[in-house]
N, C-alpha and C positions, 0 to 999 in steps of 0.2 A: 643372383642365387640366394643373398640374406632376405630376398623380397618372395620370393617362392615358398621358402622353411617358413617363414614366417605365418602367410593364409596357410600354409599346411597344418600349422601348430594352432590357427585361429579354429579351424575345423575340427580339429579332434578334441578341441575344448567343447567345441558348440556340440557336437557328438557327445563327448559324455556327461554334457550337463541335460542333455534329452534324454540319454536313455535313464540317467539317476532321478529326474522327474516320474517320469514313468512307473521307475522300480517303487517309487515312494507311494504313486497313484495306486498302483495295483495293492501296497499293503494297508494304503487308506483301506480300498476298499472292501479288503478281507478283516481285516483285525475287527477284533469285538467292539464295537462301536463306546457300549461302558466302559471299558480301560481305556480310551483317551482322559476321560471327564478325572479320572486320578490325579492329572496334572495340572487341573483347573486351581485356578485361586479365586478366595472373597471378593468380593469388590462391592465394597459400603455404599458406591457413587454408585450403582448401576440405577437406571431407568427403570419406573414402574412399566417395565414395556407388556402387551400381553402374550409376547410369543415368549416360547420358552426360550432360556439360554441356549448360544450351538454346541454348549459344551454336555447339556441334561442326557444322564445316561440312559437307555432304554435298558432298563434291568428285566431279568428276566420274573416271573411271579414267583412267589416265596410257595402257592400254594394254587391249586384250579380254582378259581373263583366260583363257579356254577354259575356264573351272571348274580349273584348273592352283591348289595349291595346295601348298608347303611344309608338310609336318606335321613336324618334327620331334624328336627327346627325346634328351638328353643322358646318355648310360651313363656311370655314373663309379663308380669303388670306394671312393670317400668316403662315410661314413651310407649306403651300400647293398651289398647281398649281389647286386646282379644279377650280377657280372660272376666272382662267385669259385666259380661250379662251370657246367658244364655244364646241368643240370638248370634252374639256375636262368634263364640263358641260352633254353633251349629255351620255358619256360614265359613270359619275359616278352615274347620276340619273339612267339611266340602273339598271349599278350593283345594287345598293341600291332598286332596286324593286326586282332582282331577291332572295335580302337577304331578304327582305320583310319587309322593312321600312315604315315606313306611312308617316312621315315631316319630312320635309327639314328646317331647320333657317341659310338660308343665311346671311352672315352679309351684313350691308349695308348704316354702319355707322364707320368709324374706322380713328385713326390718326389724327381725325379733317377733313377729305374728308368725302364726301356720296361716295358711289361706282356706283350708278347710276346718269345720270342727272340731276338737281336738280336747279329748277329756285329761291327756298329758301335759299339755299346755294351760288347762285351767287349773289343774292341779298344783302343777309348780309356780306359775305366776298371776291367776287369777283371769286370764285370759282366752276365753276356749276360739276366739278367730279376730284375722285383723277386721280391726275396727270400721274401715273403709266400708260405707255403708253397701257398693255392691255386693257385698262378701258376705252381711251381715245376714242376708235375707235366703242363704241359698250354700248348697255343698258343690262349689266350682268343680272340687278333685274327684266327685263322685258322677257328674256330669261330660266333662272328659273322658274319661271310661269310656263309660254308656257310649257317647256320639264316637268315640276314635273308635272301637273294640266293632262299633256296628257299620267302621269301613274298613276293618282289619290293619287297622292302625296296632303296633305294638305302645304303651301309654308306662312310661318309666317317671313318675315324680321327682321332681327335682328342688332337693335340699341345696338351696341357691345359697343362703348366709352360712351355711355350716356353723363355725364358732361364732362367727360373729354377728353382733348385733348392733341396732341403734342406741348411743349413748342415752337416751330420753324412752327408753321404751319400760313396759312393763318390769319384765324378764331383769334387764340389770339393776330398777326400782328395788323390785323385792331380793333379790342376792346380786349385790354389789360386791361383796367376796369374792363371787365368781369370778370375775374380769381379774385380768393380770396387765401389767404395767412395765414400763421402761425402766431402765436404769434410774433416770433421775424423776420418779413416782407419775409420771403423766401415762395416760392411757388411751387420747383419743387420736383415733388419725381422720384425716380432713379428705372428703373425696366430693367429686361432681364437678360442676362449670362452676360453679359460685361455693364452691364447699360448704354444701347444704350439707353434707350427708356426714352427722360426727359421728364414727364408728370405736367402735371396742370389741376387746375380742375375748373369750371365756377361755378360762384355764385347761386344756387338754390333760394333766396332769391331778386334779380335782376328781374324787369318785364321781361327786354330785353332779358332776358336768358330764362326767362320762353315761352316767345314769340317763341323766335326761336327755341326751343326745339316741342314746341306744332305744330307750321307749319312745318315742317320739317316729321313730324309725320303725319301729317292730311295730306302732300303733298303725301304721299308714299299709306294711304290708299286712296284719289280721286281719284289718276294718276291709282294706278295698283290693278287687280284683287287679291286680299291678301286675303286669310285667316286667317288674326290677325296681330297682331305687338310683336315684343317682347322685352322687355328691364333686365336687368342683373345686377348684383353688382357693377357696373361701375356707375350706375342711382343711386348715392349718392353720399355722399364729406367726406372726411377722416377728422375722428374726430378733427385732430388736425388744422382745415382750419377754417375760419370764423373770423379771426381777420382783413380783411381789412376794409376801412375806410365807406365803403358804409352798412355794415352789424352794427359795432360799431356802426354809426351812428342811424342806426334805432333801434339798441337792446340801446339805450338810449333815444332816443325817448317814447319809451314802458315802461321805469324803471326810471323815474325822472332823469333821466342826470345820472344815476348809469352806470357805463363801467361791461361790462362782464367779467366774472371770470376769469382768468389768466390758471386760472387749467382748462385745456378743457375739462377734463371727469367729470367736476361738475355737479351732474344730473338735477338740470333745466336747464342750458345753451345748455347741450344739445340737451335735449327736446325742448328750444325753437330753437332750429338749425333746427333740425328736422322738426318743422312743416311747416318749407319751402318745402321740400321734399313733402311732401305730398301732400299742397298744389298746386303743380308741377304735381302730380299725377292724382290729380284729375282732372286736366285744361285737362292731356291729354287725358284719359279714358271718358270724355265725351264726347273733342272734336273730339274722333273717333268714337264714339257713334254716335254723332249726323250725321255722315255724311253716316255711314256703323254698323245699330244696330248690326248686325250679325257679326263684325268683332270682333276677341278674342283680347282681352289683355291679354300678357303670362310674367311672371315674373320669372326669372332665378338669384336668390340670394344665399347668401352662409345663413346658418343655422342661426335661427334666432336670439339667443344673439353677435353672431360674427358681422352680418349686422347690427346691431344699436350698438354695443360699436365701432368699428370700421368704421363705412360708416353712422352712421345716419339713416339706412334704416328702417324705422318701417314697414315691409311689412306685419307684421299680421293685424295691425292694418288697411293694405291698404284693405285686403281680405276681412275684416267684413264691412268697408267700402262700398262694393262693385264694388273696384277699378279693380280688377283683377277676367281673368275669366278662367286662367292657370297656374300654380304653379309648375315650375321643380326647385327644391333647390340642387341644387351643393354640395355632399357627396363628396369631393374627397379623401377619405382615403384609404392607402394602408394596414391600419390595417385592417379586419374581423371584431375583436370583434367589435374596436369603431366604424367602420360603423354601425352594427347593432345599439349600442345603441344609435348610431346617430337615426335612424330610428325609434325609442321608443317614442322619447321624446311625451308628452303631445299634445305640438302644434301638429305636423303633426295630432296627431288622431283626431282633433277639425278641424282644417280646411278642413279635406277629407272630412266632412260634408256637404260640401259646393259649393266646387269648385274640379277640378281634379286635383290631387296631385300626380306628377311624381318624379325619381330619378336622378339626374345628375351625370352621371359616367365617370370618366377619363379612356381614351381607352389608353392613351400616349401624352406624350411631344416630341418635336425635340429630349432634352436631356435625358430624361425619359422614359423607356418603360415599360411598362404595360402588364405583364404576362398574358397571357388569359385566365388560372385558376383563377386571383384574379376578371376578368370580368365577368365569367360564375357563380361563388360565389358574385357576389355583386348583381346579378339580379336575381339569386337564391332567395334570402335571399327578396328583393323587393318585388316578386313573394308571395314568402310565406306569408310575413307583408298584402298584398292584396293592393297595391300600384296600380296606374293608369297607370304604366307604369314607363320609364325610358328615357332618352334621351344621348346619346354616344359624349363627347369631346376627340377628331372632328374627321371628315372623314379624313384629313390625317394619324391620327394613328391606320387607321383600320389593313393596312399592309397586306400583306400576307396569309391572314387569313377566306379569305372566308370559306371554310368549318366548321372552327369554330361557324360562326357566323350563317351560316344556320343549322347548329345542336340548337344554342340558340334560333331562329326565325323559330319552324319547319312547323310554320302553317300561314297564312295571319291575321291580326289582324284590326281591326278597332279602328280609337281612340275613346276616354271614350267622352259620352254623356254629352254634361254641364247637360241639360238640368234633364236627370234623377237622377243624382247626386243629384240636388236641390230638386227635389220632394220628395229621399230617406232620406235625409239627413236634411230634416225637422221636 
């Protein structure tokens, strides 16, 4: 009889752990696939894998897309020859229509030179273009134009140094003033493979600096048919700068004779750092306003707690502003997982409200290459979140790879609407 009860009790076990499978399966399969991913955690250790996480939500679009998509690629005269002959120029703008790009951000600010002619530039330091003899012979930024504009390329210049400059260049030769410094009076910081590159960075807080930053900008959209301007994480000063004697002076002026905190990551000192920057922002966002309503301001920063602990940059705060009217934020992770939850965060979904909201993706370095699995999964992943598009650093490490990228570009796109963005997103 105990042996009977017993399978009887084993069977209504096995019974109701089938039917609560089931019950489970069935609400797998209804419940909103996004509200799982709620319960996902980090994980530092995940694999550069190139599928997506099982946990990546399928969110639904913030907005209809139109098939509107940012394609962009970043022209820069670092590790690449596009930019230093015509020829070269004509040839890459080509390819990039046949891959089916839309913009082009030449740079045209770097080292402390403009790369095109520049009567602001000779003016303040004697300098009207970099020295680099392909440069010297020829208006790179006015060539651009021309060859993108005549494959309907949209061509946004790209203020690549912002503040900063090369410690040996012209620009800090003749105002040495300008540059600001650390606490304990040093000003350079050390960058590249062999820390070739000693950089410094000019006072945001400085009329003279604001001045020239603002002309320098206003010269590029008068002089040349642009469609926007664009500025980058370099358009701020590393936290630890702001101790020289022109900034002291006036953050004591403001605080009874009180000196600034010693500790640079004190969170008023730095906020009051900050609102230099901003301030900065807004001299220039108007003054190319007022000369070209229709020209964009595009803003290329790194993720937003890293740009204000690190550079000062409050660039959310520029957005609601209504300082910026293009947003490509620099993901450059080689992780999956943490790009994605780079892409979660809060802000991005508040500001796509607003303004168009792209992904900045590393294609490769000189020293670094860039698997073309982790590029086709990173815009995958873009794609899916319902993003405005994406923008590729840079045209030199496309590589080899054209058929790749026309598999990821298989159809012509147009970029994203400010315009309906604002309507929707009201």
């Amino acid at each position: 009889m105990g042996k009977i009860n017993s399978v009887s009790w084993q069977a209504r076990l096995r019974f109701l752990v089938l039917a609560f499978l089931g019950l489970a399966i069935a609400l797998t399969l209804n419940f909103p696939f996004w509200a799982l991913a709620q319960t996902s955690t980090t994980n530092n250790t995940a694999s550069n894998s190139v599928e997506s996480p099982t946990t990546r939500p399928s969110t639904p679009a913030i907005r209809p897309t139109n098939n509107n998509e940012l394609r962009g690629i970043w022209l820069t005269n670092v590790d690449s020859d596009v930019l230093l002959s015509t020829q070269n120029l004509q040839q890459a703008i080509k390819r990039l229509k046949r891959l089916k790009f839309n913009t082009l951000y030449p740079t045209v600010w770097n080292g402390g030179y403009t790369l095109y002619p520049s009567q602001v530039a000779q003016k303040t330091f004697g300098a009207d273009i970099d020295p680099t003899p392909e440069f010297k012979s020829r208006d790179m930024l006015a060539e651009t134009i021309e060859l993108g504009h005549d494959q309907n390329f949209a061509v946004i210049p790209w203020f690549e140094y912002g503040l900063m400059t090369e410690e040996g260049s012209e620009l800090m030769r003749q105002h040495p003033d300008w540059v600001t410094n650390r606490l304990d009076g040093s000003q350079v910081f050390l960058h590249g493979e062999y820390d070739e590159h000693r950089l410094v960075w000019l006072n945001p807080a400085r009329p003279e600096v604001q001045k020239f930053l603002t002309d320098l900008i206003v010269e590029v959209v008068t002089k040349y048919n642009v469609d926007g301007i664009q500025l980058d994480d370099h358009f701020g000063m590393p936290s630890e700068l702001g101790y020289d004697d022109y900034t002291i002076a006036l953050y004591k002026k403001e605080h009874f004779g009180k000196l600034p905190p010693e500790d640079f990551k004190d969170p008023s000192w730095m906020q009051w750092r900050s609102k230099y920057l901003t301030i900065l922002m807004s001299k220039i966002s108007r003054a190319v306003k007022a000369v070209k309503p229709n020209c964009l301001v595009s803003l290329s920063p790194n993720p937003k707690e890293f740009s204000f602990s690190k550079y000062l940059q409050d660039w959310y705060s520029w957005v609601y502003l209504g300082y910026v009217d293009e947003l490509i934020v620099q993901v450059y992770r080689d992780n999956i997982e943490n790009y994605q939850i780079e892409l979660q965060r809060p802000e991005w979904q508040e500001i796509r409200h607003k303004i168009p909201v792209a992904v900045g993706i590393l294609t490769g370095l000189r020293i670094q290459n860039v698997d073309m699995r982790q590029i086709k999964g990173q815009v995958k992943i873009a794609r899916e979140l319902s993003f405005d598009g994406f923008s590729f650093f840079f045209y030199g490490t496309l590589g080899n790879r054209d058929s790749s990228f026309e598999s990821l570009l298989f159809t012509p796109a147009a970029r994203p609407d400010l315009k309906n963005i604002a309507s929707v997103g009201s």
